[in-house]
BABAKOL-396231 format. One record per residue (C-alpha): residue number from 1; residue in three letters; x, y, z. Coordinates in nm, 3 decimals. Example, Ala and Ser with C-alpha at 12.3 -4.5 7.8 and 13.67 -1.06 7.14 Angstrom:
<pt 1 'ALA' <1.230 -0.450 0.780>>
<pt 2 'SER' <1.367 -0.106 0.714>>
# end
This chain:
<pt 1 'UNK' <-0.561 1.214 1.469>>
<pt 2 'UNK' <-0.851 1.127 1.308>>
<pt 3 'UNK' <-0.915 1.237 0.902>>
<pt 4 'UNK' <-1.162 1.520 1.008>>
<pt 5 'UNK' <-0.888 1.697 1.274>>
<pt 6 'UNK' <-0.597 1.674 1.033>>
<pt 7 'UNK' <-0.804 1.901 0.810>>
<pt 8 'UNK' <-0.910 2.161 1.044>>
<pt 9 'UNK' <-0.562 2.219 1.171>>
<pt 10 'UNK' <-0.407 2.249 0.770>>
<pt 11 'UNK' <-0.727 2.493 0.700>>
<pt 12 'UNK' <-0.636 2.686 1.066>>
<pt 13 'UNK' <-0.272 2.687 1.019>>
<pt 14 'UNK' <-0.269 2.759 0.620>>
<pt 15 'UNK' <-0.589 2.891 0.542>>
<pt 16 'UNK' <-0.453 3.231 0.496>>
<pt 17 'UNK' <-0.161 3.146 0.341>>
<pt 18 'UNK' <-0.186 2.932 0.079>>
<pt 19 'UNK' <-0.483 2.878 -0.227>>
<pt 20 'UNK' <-0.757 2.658 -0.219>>
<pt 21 'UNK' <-0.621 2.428 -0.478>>
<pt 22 'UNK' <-0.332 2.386 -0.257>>
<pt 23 'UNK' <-0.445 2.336 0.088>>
<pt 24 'UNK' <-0.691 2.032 -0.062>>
<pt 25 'UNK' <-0.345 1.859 -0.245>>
<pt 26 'UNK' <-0.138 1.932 0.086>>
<pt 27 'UNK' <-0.437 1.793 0.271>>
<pt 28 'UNK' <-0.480 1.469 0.040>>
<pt 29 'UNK' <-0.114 1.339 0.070>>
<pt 30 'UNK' <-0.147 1.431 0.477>>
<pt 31 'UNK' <-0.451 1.181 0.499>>
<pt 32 'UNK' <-0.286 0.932 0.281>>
<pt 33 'UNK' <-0.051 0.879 0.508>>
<pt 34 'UNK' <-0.263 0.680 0.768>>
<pt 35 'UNK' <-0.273 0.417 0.465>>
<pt 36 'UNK' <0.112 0.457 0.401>>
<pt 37 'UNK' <0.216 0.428 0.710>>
<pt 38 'UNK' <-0.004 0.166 0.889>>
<pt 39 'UNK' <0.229 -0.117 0.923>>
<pt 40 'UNK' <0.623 -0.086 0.955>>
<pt 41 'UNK' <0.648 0.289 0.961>>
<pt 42 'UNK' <0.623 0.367 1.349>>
<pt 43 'UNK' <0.781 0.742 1.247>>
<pt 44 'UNK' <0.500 0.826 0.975>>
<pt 45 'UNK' <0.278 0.895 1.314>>
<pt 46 'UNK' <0.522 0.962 1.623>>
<pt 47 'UNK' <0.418 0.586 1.733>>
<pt 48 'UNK' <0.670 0.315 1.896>>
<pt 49 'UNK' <0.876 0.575 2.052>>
<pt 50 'UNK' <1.022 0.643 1.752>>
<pt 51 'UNK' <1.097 1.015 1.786>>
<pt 52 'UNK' <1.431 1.080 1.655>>
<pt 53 'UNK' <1.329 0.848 1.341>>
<pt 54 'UNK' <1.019 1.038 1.316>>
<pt 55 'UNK' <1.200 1.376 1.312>>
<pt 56 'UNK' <1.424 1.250 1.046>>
<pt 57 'UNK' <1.127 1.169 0.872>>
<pt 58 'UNK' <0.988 1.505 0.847>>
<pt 59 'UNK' <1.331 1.675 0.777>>
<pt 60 'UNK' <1.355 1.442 0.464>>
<pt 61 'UNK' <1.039 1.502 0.363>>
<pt 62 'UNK' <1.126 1.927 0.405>>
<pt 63 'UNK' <1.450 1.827 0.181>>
<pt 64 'UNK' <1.198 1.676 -0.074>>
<pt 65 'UNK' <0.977 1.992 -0.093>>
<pt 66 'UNK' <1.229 2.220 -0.147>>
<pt 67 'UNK' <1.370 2.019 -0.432>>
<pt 68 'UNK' <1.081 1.944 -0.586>>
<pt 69 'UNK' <1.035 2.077 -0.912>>
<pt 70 'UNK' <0.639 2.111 -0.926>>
<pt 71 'UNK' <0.401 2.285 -0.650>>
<pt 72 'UNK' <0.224 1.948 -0.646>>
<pt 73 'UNK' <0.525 1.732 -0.544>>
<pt 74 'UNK' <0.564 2.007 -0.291>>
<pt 75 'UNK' <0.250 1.977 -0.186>>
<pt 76 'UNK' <0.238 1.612 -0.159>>
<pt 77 'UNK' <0.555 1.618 0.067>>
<pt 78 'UNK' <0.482 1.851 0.327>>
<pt 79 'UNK' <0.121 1.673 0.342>>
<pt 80 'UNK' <0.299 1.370 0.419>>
<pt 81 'UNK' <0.559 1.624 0.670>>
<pt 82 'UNK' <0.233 1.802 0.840>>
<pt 83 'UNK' <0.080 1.451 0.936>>
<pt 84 'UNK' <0.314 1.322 1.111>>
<pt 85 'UNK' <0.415 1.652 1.293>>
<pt 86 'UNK' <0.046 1.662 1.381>>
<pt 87 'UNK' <0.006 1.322 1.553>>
<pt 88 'UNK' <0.308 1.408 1.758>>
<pt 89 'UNK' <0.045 1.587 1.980>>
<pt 90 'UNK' <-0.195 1.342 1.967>>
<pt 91 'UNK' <0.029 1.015 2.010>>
<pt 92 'UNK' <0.259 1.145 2.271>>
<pt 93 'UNK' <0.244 1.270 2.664>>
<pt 94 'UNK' <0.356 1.574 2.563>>
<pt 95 'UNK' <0.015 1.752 2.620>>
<pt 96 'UNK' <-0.026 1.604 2.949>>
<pt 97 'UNK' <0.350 1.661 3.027>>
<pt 98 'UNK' <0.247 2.067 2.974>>
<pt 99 'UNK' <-0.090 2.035 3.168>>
<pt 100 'UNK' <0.100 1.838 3.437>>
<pt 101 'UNK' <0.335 2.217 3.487>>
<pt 102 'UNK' <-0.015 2.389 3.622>>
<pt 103 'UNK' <0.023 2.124 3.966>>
<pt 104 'UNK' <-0.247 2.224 4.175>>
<pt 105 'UNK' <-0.316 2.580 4.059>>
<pt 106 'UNK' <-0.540 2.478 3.720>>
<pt 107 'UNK' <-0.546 2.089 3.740>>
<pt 108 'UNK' <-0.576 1.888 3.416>>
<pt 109 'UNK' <-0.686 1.532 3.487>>
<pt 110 'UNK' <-0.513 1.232 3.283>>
<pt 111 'UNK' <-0.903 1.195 3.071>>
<pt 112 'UNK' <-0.840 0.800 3.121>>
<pt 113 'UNK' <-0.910 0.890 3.482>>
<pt 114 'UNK' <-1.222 1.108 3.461>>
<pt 115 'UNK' <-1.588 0.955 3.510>>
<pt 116 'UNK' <-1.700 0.870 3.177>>
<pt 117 'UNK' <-1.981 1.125 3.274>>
<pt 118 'UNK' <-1.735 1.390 3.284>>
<pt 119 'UNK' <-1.565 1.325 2.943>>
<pt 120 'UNK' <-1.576 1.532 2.670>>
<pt 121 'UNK' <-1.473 1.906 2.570>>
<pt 122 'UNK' <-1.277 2.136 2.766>>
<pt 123 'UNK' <-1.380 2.287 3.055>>
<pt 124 'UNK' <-1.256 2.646 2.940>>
<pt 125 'UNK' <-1.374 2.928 3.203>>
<pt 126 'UNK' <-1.527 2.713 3.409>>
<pt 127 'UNK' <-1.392 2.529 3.741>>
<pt 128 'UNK' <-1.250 2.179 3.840>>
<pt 129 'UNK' <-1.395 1.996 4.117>>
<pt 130 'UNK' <-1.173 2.212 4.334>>
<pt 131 'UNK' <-1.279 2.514 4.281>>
<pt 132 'UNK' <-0.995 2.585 4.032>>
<pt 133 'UNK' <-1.055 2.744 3.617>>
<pt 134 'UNK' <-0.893 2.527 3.370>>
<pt 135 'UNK' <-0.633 2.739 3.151>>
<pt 136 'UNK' <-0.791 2.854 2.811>>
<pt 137 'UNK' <-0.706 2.626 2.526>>
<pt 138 'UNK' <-0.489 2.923 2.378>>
<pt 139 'UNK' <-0.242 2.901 2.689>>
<pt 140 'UNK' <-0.115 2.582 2.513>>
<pt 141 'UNK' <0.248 2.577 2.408>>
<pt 142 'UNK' <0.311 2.317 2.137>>
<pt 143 'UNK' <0.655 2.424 2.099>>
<pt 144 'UNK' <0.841 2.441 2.436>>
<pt 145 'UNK' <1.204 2.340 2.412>>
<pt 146 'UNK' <1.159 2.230 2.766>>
<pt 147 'UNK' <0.936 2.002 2.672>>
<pt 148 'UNK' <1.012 1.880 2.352>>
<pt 149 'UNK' <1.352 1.758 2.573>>
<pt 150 'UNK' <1.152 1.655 2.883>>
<pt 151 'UNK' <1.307 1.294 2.972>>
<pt 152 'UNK' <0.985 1.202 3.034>>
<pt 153 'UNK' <0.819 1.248 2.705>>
<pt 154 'UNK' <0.729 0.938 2.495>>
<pt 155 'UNK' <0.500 0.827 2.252>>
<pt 156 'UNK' <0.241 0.560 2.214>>
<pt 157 'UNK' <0.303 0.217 2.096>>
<pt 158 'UNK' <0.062 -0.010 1.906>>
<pt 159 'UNK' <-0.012 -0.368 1.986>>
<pt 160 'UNK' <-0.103 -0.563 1.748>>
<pt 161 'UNK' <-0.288 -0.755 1.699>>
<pt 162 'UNK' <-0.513 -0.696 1.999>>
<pt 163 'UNK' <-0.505 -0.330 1.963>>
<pt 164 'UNK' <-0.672 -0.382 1.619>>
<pt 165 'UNK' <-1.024 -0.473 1.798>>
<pt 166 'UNK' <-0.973 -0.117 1.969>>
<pt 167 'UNK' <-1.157 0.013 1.653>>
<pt 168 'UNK' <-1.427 -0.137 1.619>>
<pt 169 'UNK' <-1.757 0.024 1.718>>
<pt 170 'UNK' <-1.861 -0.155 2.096>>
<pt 171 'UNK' <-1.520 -0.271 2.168>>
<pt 172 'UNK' <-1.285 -0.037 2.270>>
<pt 173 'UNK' <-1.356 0.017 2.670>>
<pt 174 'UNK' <-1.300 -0.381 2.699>>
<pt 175 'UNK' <-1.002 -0.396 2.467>>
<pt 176 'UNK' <-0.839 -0.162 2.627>>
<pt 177 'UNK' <-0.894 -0.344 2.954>>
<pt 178 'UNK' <-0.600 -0.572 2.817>>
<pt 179 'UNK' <-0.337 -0.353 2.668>>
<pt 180 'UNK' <-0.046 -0.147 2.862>>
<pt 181 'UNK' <-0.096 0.188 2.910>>
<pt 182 'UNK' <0.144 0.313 2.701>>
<pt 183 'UNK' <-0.044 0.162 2.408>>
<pt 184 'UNK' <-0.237 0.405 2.165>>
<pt 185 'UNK' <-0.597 0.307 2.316>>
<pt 186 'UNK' <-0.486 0.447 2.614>>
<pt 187 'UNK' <-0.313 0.765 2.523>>
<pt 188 'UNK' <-0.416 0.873 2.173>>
<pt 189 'UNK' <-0.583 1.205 2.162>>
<pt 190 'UNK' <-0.724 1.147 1.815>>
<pt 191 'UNK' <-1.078 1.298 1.864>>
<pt 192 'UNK' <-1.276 1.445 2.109>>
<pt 193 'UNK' <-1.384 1.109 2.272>>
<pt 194 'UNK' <-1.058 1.076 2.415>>
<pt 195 'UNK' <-1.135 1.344 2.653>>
<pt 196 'UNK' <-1.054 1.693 2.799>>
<pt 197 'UNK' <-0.719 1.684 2.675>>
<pt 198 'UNK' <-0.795 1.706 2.289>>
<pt 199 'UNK' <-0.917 2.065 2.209>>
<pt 200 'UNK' <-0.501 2.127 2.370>>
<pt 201 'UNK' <-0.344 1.895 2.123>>
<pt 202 'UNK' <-0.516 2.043 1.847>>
<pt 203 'UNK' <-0.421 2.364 1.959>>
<pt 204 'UNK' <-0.048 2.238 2.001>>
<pt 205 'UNK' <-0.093 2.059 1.652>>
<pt 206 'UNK' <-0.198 2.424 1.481>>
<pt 207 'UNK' <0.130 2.573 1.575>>
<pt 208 'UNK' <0.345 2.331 1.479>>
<pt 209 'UNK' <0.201 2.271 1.152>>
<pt 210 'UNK' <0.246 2.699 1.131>>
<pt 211 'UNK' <0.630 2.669 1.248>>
<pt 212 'UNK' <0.666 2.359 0.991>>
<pt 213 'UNK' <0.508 2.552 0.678>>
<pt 214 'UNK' <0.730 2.862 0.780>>
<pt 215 'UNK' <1.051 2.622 0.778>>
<pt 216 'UNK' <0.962 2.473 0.497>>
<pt 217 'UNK' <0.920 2.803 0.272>>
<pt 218 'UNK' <1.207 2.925 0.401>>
<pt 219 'UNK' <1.386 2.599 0.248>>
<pt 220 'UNK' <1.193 2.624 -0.075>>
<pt 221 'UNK' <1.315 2.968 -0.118>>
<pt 222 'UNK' <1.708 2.861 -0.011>>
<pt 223 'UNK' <1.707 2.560 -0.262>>
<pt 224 'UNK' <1.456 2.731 -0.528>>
<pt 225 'UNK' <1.404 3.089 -0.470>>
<pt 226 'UNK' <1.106 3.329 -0.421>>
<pt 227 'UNK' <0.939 3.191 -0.766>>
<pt 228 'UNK' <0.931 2.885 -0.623>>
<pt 229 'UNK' <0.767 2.979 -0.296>>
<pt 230 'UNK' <0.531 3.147 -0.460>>
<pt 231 'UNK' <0.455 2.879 -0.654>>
<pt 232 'UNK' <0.434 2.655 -0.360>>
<pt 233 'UNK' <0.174 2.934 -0.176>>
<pt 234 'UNK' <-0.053 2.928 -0.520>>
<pt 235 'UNK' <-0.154 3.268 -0.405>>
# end
């Protein structure tokens, strides 16, 4: 997800839980990650299919907070956790896999397949083309078992270096013209551009980055104890 999104889901999900001081350094270490992880780290972002790496990745970085002996490192670590469990959402089908359990009763349309003139924000209490409401954003489940397990979830993959000339300003329609669709031009949901889908993924990325901070208190105050996860909170 773009810079801008990762912040608004830390300040949704952790807003009321941890101090300001804290949320900035926890949001700092998430953004840094993009320049971390940009080549040869598929699992910093979910990308390349690389889910069971990627989960890994966030469990060691869990470990790290709750051994680390400053609130900063803390911070820093579950910045670093809270990015990548964030583009999970927006680098995998799993939002579409959830929109595609509504079949014909609230449809959901892949946004690659919309009329440019109908892209952009949710359609939320009004109708499809058929006739049919859209389900409110806060229907979304980003933490179904079912789906977290679906044998048909998958994540994006990046091709460079083609994929590269996705970014710049003018040329993405035509790039991605010539990449697979499983590549990230076709199925990020990064930012609103990328269609109907994204206000869902954010949604989905809010709760997990909730059900991550909660997990990663509670192994703060296993390895540390309640001083430290106070400490951690800054509250």
């Amino acid at each position: 997800m773009d810079a801008l999104y990762h912040h608004q889901i830390l300040k949704r999900a952790l807003g009321a839980h941890v101090s300001l001081r804290a949320l900035e350094a926890i949001y700092r270490a998430n953004i840094g990650q993009d320049l971390r992880g940009l080549f040869g780290h598929p699992e910093y972002h979910f990308d390349e299919n690389a889910i069971v790496e990627s989960l890994a990745y966030i469990e060691e970085c869990r470990a790290l907070a709750a051994r680390a002996e400053s609130p900063a490192e803390a911070w820093s670590a579950f910045g670093r956790l809270s990015h990548a469990a964030q583009d999970f959402y927006a680098h995998s089908n799993y939002v579409r896999l959830w929109a595609a359990q509504f079949d014909g009763r609230a449809p959901l349309p892949d946004p690659r397949e919309a009329p440019p003139e109908r892209r952009g924000g949710p359609l939320v209490g009004k109708t499809s083309g058929r006739g049919r409401e859209w389900p409110p954003v806060e229907s979304m489940e980003g933490l179904d078992p079912s789906l977290l397990k679906h044998p048909r979830l998958m994540t994006c993959r990046i091709y460079w270096p083609v994929e590269a000339l996705y970014f710049v300003p003018g040329l993405g329609p035509l790039v991605k013209r010539f990449l697979p669709k499983d590549a990230h031009a076709w199925m990020n949901l990064d930012n609103p551009k990328t269609g109907r889908l994204f206000p869902y993924a954010m949604e989905a990325a809010v709760q997990r980055t909730v059900a991550e901070y909660e997990r990663t208190l509670a192994a703060i105050g296993e390895e540390r104890g309640e001083e430290a996860v106070q400490a951690f909170c800054d509250v």
